[in-house]
Biotite code that builds the C-alpha atoms (Angstrom):
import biotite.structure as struc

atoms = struc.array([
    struc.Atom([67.599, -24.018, 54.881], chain_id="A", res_id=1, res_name="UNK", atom_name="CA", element="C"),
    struc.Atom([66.269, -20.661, 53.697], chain_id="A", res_id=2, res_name="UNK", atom_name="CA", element="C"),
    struc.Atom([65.721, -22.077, 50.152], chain_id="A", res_id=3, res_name="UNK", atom_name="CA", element="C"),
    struc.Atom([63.723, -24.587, 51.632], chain_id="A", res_id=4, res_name="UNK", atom_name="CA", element="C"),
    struc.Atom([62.118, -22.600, 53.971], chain_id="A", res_id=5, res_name="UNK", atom_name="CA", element="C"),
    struc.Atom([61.555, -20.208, 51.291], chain_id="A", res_id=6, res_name="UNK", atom_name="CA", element="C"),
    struc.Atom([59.626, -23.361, 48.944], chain_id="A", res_id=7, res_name="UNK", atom_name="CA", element="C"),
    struc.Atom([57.452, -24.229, 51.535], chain_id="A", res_id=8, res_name="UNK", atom_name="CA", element="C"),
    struc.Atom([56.056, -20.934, 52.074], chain_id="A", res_id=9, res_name="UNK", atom_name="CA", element="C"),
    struc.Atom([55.727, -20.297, 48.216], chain_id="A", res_id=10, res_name="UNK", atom_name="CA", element="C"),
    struc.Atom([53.921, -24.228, 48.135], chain_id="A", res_id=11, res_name="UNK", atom_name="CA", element="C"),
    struc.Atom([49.956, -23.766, 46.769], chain_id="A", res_id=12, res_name="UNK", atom_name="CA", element="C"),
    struc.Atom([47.952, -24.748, 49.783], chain_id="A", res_id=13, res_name="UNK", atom_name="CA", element="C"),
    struc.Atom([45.638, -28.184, 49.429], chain_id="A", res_id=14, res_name="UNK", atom_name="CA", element="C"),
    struc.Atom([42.726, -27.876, 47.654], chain_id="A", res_id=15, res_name="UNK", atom_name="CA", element="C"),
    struc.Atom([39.235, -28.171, 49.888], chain_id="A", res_id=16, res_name="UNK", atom_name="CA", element="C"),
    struc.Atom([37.657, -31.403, 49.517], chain_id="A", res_id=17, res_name="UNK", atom_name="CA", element="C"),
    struc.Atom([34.318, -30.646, 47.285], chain_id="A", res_id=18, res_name="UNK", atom_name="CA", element="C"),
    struc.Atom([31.100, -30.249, 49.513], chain_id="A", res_id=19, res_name="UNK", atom_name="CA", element="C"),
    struc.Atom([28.860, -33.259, 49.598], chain_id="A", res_id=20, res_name="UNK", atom_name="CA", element="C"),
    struc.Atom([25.492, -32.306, 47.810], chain_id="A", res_id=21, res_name="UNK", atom_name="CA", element="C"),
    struc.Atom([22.702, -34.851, 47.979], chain_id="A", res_id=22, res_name="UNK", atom_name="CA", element="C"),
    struc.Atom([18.641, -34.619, 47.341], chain_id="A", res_id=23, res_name="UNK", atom_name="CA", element="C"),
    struc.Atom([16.318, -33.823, 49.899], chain_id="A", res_id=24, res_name="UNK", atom_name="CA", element="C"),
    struc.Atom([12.792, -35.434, 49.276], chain_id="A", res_id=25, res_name="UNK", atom_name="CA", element="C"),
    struc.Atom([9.863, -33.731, 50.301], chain_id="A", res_id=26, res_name="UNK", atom_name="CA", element="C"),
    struc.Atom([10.495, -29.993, 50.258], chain_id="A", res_id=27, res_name="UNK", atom_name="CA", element="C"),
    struc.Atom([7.793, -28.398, 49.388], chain_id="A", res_id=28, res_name="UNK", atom_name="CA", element="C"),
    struc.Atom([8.446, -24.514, 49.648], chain_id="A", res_id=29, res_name="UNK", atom_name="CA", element="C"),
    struc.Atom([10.934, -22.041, 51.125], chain_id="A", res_id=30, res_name="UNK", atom_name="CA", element="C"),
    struc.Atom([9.705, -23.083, 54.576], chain_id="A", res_id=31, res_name="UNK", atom_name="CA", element="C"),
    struc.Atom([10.752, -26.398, 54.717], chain_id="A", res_id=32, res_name="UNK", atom_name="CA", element="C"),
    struc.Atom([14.777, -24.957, 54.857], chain_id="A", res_id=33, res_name="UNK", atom_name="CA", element="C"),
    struc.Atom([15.069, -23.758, 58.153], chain_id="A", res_id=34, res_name="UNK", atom_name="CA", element="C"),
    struc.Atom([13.943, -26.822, 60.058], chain_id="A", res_id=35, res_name="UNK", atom_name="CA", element="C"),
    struc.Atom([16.610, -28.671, 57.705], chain_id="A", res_id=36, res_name="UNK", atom_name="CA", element="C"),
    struc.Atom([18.791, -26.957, 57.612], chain_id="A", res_id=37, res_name="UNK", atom_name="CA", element="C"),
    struc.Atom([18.942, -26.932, 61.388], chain_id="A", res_id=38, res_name="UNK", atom_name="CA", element="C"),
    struc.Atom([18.536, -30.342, 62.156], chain_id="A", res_id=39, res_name="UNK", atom_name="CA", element="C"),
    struc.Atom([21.837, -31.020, 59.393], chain_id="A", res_id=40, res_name="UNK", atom_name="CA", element="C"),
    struc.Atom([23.792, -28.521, 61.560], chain_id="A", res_id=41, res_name="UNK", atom_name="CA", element="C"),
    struc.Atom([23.494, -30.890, 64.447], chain_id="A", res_id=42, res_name="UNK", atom_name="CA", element="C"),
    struc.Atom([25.149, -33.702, 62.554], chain_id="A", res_id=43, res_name="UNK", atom_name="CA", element="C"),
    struc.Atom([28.760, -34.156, 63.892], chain_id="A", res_id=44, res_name="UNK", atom_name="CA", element="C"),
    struc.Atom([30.885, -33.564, 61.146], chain_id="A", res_id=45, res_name="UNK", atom_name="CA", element="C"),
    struc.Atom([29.142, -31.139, 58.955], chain_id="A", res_id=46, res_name="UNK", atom_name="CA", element="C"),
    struc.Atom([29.431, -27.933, 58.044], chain_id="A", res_id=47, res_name="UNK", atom_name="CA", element="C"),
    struc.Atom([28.014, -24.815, 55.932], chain_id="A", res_id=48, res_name="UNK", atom_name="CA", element="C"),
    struc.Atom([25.024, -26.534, 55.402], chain_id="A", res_id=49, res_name="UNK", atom_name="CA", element="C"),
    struc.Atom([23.123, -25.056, 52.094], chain_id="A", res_id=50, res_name="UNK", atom_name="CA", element="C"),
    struc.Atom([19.806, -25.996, 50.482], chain_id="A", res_id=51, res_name="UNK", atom_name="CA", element="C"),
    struc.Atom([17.778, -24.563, 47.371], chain_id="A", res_id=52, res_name="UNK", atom_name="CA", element="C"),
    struc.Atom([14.376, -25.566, 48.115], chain_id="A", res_id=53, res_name="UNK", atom_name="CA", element="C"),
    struc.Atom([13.213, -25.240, 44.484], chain_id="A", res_id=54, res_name="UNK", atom_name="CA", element="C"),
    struc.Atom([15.497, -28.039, 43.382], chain_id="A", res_id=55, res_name="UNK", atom_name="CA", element="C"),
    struc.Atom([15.648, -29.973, 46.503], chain_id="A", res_id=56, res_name="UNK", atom_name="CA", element="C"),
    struc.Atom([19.370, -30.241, 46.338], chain_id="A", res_id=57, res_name="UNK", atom_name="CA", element="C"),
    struc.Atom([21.209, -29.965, 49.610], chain_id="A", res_id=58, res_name="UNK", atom_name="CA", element="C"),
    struc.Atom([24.842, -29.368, 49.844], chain_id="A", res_id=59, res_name="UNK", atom_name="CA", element="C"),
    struc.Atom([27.296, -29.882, 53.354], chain_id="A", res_id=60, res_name="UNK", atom_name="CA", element="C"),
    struc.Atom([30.668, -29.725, 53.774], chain_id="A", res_id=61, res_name="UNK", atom_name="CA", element="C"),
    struc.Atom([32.072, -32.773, 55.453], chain_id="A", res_id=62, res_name="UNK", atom_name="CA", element="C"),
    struc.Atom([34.397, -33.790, 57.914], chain_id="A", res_id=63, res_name="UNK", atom_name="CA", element="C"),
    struc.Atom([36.525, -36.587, 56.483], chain_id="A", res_id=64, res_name="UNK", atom_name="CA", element="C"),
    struc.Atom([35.314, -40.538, 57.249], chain_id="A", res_id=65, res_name="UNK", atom_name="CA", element="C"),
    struc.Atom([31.313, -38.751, 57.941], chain_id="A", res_id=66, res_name="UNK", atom_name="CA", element="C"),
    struc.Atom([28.930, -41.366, 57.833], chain_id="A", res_id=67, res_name="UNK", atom_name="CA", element="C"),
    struc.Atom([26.023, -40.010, 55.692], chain_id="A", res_id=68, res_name="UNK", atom_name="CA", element="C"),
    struc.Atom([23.819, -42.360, 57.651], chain_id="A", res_id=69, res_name="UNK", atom_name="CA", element="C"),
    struc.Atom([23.867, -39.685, 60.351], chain_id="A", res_id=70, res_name="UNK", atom_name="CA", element="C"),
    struc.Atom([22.605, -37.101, 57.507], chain_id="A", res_id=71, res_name="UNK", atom_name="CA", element="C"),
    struc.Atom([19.982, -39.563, 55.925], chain_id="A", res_id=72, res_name="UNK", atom_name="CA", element="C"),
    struc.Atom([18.697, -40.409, 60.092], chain_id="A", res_id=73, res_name="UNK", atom_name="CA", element="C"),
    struc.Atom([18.288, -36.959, 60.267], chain_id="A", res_id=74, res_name="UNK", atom_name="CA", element="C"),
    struc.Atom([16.761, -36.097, 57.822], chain_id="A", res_id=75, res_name="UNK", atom_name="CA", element="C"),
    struc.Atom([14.323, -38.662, 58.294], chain_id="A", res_id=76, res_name="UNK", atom_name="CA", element="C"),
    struc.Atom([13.680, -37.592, 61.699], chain_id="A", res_id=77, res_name="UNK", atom_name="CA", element="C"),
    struc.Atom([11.659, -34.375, 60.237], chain_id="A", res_id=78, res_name="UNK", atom_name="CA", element="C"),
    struc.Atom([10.243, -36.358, 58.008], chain_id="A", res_id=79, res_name="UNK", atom_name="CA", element="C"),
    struc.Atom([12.738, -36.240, 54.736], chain_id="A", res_id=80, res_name="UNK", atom_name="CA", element="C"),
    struc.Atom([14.163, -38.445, 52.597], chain_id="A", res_id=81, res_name="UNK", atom_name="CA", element="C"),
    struc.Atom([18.494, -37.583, 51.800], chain_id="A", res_id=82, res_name="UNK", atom_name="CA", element="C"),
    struc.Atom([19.048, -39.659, 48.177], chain_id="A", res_id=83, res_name="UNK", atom_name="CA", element="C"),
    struc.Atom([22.861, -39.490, 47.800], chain_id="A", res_id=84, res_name="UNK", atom_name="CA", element="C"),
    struc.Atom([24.671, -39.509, 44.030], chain_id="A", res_id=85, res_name="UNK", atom_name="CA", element="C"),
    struc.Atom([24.139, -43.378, 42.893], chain_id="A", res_id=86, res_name="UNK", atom_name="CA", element="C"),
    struc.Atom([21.540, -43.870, 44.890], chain_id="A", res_id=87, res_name="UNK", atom_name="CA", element="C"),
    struc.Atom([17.580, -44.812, 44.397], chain_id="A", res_id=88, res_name="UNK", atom_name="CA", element="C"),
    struc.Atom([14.951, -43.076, 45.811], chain_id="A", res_id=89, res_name="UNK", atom_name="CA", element="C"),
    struc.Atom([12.822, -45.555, 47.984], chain_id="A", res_id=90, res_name="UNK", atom_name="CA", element="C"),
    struc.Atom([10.957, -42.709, 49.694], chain_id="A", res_id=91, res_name="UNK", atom_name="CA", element="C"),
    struc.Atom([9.975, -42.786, 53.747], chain_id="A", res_id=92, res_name="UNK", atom_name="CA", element="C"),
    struc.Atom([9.214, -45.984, 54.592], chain_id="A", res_id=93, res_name="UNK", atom_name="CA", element="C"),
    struc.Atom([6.587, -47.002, 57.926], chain_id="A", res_id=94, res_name="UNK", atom_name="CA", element="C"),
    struc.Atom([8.457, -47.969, 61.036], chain_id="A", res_id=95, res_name="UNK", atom_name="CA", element="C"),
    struc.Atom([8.861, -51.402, 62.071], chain_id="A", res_id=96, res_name="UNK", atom_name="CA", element="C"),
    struc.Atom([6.184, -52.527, 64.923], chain_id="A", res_id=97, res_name="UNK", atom_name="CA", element="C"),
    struc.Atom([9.382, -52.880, 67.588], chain_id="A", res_id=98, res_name="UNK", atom_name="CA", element="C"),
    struc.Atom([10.015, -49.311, 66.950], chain_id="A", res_id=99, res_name="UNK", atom_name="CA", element="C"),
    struc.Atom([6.781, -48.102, 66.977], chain_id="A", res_id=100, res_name="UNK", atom_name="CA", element="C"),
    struc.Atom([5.775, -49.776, 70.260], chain_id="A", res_id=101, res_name="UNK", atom_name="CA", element="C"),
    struc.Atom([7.887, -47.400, 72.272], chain_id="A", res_id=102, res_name="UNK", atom_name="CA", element="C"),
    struc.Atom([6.824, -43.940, 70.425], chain_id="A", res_id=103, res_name="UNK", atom_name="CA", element="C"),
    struc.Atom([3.910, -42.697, 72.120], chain_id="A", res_id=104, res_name="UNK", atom_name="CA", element="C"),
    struc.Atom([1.532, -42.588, 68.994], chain_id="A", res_id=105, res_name="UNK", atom_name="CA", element="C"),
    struc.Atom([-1.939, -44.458, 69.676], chain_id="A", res_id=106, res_name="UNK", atom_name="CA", element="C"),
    struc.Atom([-5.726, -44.405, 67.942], chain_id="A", res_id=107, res_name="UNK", atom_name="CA", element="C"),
    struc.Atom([-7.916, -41.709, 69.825], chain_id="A", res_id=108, res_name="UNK", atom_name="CA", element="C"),
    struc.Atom([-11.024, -42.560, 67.798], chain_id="A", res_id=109, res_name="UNK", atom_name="CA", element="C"),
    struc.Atom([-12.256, -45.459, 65.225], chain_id="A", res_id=110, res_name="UNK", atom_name="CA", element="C"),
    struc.Atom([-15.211, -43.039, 64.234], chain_id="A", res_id=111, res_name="UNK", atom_name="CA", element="C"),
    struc.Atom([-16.147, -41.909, 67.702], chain_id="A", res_id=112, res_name="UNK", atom_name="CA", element="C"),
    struc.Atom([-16.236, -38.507, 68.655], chain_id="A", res_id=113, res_name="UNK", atom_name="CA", element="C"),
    struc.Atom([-13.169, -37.378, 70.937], chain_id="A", res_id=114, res_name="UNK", atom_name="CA", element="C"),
    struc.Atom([-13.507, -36.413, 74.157], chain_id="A", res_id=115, res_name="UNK", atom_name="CA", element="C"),
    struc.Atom([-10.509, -32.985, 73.651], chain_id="A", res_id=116, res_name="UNK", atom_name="CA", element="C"),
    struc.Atom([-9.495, -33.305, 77.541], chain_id="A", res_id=117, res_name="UNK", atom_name="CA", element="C"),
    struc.Atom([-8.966, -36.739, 77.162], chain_id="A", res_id=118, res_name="UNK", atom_name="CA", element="C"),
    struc.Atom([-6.988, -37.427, 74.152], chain_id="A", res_id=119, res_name="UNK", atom_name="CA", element="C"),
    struc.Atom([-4.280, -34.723, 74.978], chain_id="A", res_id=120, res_name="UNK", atom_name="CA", element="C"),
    struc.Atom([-0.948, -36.081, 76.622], chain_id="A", res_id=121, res_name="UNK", atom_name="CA", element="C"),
    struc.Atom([-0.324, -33.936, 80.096], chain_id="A", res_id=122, res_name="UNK", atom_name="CA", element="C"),
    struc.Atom([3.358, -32.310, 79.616], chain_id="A", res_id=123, res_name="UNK", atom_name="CA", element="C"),
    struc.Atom([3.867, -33.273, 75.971], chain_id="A", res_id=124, res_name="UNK", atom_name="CA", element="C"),
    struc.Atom([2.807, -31.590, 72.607], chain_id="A", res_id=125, res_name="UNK", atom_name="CA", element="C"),
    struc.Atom([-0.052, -33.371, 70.835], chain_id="A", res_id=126, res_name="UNK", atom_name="CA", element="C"),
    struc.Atom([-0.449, -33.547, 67.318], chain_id="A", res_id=127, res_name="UNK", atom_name="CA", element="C"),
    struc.Atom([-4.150, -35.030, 66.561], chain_id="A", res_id=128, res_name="UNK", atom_name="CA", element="C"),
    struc.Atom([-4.359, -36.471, 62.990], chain_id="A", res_id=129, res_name="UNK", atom_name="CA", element="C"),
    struc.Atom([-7.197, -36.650, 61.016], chain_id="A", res_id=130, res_name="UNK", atom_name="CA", element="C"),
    struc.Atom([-7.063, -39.569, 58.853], chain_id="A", res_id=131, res_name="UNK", atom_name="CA", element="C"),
    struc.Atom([-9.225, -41.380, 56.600], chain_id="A", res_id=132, res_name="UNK", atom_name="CA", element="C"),
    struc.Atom([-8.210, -45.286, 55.066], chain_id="A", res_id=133, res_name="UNK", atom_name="CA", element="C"),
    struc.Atom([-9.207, -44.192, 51.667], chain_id="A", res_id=134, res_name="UNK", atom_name="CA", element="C"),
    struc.Atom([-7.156, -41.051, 51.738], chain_id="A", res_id=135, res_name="UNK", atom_name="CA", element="C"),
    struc.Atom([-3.692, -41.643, 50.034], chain_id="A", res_id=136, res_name="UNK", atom_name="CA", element="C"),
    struc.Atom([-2.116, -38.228, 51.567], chain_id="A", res_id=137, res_name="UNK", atom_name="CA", element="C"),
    struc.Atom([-2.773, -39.617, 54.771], chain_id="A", res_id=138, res_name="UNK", atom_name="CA", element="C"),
    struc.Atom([-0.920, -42.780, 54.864], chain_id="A", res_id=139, res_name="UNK", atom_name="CA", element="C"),
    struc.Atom([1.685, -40.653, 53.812], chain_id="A", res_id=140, res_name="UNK", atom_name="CA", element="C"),
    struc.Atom([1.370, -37.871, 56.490], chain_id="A", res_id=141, res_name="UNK", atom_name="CA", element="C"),
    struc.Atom([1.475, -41.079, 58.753], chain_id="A", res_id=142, res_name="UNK", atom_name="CA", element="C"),
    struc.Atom([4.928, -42.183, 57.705], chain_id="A", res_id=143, res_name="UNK", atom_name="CA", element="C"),
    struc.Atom([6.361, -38.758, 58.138], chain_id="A", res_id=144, res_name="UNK", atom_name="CA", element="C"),
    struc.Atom([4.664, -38.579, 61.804], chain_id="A", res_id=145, res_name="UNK", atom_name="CA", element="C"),
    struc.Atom([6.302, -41.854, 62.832], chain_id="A", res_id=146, res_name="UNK", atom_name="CA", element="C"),
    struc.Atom([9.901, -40.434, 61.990], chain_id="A", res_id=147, res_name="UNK", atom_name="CA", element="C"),
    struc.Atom([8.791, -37.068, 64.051], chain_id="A", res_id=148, res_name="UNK", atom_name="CA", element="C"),
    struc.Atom([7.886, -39.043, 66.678], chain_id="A", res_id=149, res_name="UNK", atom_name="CA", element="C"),
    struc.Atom([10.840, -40.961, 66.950], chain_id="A", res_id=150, res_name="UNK", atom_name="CA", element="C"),
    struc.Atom([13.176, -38.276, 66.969], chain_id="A", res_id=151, res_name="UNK", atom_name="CA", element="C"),
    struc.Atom([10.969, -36.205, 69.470], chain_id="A", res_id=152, res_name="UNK", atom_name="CA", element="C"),
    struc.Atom([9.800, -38.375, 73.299], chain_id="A", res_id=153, res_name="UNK", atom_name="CA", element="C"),
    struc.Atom([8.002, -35.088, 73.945], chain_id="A", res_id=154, res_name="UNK", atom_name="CA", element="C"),
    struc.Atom([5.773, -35.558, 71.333], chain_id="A", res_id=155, res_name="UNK", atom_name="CA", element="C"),
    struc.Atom([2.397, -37.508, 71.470], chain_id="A", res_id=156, res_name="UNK", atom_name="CA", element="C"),
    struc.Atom([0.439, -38.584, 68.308], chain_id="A", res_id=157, res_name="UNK", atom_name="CA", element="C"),
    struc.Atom([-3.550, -39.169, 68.742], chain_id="A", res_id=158, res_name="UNK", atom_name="CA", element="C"),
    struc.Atom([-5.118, -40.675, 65.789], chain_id="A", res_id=159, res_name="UNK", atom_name="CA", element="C"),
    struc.Atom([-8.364, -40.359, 64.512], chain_id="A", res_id=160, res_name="UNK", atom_name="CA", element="C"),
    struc.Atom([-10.820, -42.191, 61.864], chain_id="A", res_id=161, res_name="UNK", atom_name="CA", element="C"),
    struc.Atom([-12.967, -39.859, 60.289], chain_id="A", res_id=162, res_name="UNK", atom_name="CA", element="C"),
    struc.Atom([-14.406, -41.926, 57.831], chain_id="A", res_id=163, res_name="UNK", atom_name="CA", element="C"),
    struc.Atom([-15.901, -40.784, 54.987], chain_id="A", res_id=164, res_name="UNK", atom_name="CA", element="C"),
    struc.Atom([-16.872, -37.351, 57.129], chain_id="A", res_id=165, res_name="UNK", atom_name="CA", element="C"),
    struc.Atom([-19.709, -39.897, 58.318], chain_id="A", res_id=166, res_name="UNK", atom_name="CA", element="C"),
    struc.Atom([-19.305, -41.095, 61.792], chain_id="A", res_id=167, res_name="UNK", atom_name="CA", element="C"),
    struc.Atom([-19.406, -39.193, 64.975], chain_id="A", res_id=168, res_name="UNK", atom_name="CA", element="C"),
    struc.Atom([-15.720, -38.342, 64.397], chain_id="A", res_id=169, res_name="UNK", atom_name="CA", element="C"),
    struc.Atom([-16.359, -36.663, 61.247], chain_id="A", res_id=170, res_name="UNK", atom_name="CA", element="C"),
    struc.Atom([-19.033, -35.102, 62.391], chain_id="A", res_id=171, res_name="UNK", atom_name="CA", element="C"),
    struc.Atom([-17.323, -33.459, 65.269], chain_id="A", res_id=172, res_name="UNK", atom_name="CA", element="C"),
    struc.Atom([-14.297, -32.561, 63.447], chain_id="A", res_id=173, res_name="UNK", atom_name="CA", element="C"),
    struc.Atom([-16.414, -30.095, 60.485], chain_id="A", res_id=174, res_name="UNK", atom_name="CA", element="C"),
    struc.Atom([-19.126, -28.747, 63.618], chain_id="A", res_id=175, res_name="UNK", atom_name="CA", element="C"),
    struc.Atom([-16.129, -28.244, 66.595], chain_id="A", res_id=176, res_name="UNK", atom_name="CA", element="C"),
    struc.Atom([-12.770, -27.660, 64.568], chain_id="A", res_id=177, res_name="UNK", atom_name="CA", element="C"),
    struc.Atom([-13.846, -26.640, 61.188], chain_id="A", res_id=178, res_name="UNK", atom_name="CA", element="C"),
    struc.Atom([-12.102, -29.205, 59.212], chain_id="A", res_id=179, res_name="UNK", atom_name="CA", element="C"),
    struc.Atom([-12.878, -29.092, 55.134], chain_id="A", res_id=180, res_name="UNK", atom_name="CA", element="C"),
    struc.Atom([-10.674, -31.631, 54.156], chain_id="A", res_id=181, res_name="UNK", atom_name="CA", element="C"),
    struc.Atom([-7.754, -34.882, 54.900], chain_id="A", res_id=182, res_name="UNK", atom_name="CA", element="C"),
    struc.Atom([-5.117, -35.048, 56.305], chain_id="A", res_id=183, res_name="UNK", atom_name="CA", element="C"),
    struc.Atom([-5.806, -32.546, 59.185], chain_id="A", res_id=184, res_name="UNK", atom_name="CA", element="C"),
    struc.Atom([-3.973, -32.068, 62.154], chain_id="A", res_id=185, res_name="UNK", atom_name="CA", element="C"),
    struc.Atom([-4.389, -29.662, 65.477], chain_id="A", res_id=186, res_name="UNK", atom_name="CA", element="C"),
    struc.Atom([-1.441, -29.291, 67.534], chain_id="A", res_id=187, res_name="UNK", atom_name="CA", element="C"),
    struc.Atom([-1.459, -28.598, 70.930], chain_id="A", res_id=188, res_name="UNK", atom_name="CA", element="C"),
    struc.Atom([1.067, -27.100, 73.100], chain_id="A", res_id=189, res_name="UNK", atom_name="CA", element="C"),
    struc.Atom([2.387, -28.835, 76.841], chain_id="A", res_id=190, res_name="UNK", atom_name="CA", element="C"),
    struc.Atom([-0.447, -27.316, 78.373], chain_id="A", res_id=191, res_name="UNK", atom_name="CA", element="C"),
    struc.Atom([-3.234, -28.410, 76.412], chain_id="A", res_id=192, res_name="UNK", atom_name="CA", element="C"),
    struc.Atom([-3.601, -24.573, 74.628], chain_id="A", res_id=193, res_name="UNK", atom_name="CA", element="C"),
    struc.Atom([-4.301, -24.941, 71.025], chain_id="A", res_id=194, res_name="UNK", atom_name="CA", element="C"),
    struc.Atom([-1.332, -23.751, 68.600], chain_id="A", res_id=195, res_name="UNK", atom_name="CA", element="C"),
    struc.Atom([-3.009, -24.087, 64.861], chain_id="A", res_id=196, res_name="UNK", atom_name="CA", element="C"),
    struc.Atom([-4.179, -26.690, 62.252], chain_id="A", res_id=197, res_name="UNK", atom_name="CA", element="C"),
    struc.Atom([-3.094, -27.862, 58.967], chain_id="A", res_id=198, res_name="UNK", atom_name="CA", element="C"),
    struc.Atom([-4.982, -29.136, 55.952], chain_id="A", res_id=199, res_name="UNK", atom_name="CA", element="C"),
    struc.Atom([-3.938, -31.338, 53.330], chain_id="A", res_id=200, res_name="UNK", atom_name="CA", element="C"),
    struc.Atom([-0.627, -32.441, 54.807], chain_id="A", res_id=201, res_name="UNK", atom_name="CA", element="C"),
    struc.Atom([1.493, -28.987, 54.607], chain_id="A", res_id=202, res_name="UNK", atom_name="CA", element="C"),
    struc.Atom([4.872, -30.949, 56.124], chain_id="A", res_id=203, res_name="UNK", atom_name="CA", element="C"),
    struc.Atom([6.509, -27.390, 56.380], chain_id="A", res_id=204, res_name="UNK", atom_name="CA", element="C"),
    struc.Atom([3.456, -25.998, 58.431], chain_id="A", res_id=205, res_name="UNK", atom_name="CA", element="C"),
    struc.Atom([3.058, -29.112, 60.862], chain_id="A", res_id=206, res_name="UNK", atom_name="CA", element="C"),
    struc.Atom([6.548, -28.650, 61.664], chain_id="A", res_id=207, res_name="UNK", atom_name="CA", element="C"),
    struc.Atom([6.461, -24.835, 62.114], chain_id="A", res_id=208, res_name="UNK", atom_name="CA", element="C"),
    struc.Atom([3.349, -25.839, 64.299], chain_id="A", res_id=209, res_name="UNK", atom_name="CA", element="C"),
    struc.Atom([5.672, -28.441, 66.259], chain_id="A", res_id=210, res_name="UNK", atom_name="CA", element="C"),
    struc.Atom([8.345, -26.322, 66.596], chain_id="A", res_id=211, res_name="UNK", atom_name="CA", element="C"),
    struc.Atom([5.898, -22.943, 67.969], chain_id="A", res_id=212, res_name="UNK", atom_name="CA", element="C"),
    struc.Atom([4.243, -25.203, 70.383], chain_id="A", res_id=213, res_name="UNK", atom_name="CA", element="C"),
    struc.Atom([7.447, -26.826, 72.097], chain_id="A", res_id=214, res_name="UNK", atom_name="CA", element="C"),
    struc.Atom([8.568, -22.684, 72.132], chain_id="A", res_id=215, res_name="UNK", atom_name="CA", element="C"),
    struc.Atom([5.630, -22.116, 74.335], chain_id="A", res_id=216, res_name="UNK", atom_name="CA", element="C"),
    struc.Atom([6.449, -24.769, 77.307], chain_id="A", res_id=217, res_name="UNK", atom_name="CA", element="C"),
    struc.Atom([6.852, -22.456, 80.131], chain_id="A", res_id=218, res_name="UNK", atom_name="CA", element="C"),
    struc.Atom([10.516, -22.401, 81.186], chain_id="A", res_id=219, res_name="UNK", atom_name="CA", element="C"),
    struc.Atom([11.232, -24.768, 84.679], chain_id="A", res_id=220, res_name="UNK", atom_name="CA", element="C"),
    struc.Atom([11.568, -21.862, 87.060], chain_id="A", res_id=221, res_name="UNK", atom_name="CA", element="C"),
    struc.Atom([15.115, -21.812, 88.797], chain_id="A", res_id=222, res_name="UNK", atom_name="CA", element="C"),
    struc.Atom([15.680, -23.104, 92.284], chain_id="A", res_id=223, res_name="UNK", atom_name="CA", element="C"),
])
């Protein structure tokens, strides 16, 4: 018994089963890793997540049987694509209508100017996009809003048609917010106070933005 007591101990331990790297589409910059990072932290399941933002290569390690779905839905939720080993990219793709019925993301202006008051949601932060049909960034900035807003009921999108900076939309947005170019977006906090703008579709700065103004809800006082 000691013999064999004495073999087990001296046995080499299993070997770790190798992390699970994958591609993350749509990093930009350092900035984009924290909000990633975070969001594949609160997949069931996985564990040490890493990411090298230069490369776009993500790494996890994985409980056994993990369904990457719940990595790739995650992902997509901020508004990135996960492209696993054998796999081809398809990029983000728009959400079907029965999906996007429920999300609270509606058209604030066709080329009218916006009456501010108005077009924020009460309680919720609102993200107004500025969005042109000839501008291809902003289709895309589109598709990565839908995602956000499915993963996020406390989040309104207001959508608005600025033309070709010709209509009373345009107009309004270079006088009263200073925008220079599309896609541009204003985010507002719960309670209507302004939080800061993005031009030209900066995915890691709208998200920062996001992020800052659900940090400023005031706290539900305790009873």
């Amino acid at each position: 018994m000691a013999l064999v007591a004495g073999c087990l101990l001296a046995a080499p331990p299993l070997s770790a089963a190798e992390p699970l790297k994958f591609t993350v589409v749509g990093v930009t910059g350092a900035e984009c890793a924290p909000p990633i990072l975070k969001a594949l932290k609160a997949v069931p399941g996985v564990h040490d997540p890493a990411l090298d933002w230069r490369s776009g290569t993500a790494s996890v390690d994985a409980d056994a049987g993990l369904d990457r779905e719940r990595i790739r839905r995650a992902l997509e939720g901020l508004g990135y694509e996960a492209v696993f080993s054998g796999e081809v990219r398809k990029d983000l793709e728009p959400l079907p209508e029965d999906q996007l019925r429920v999300l609270d993301i509606a058209s604030a202006s066709d080329g009218e100017k916006i009456d501010l008051a108005k077009t924020l949601a009460p309680g919720k932060v609102t993200l107004i996009d500025f969005w042109a049909s000839w501008c291809g960034p902003c289709r895309v900035l589109e598709i990565r809003l839908q995602h956000l807003a499915r993963g996020d009921s406390s989040l309104a999108i207001r959508r608005v048609n600025v033309g070709k900076f010709d209509n009373a939309a345009g107009r309004q947005a270079t006088r009263d917010f200073g925008m220079r170019a599309i896609p541009y977006v204003r985010v507002y906090d719960p309670s209507g106070r302004f939080v800061g703008e993005d031009t030209a579709g900066g995915w890691d700065r709208v998200l920062r933005l996001v992020e800052k103004a659900h940090a400023s809800a005031p706290t539900p006082a305790a009873r």
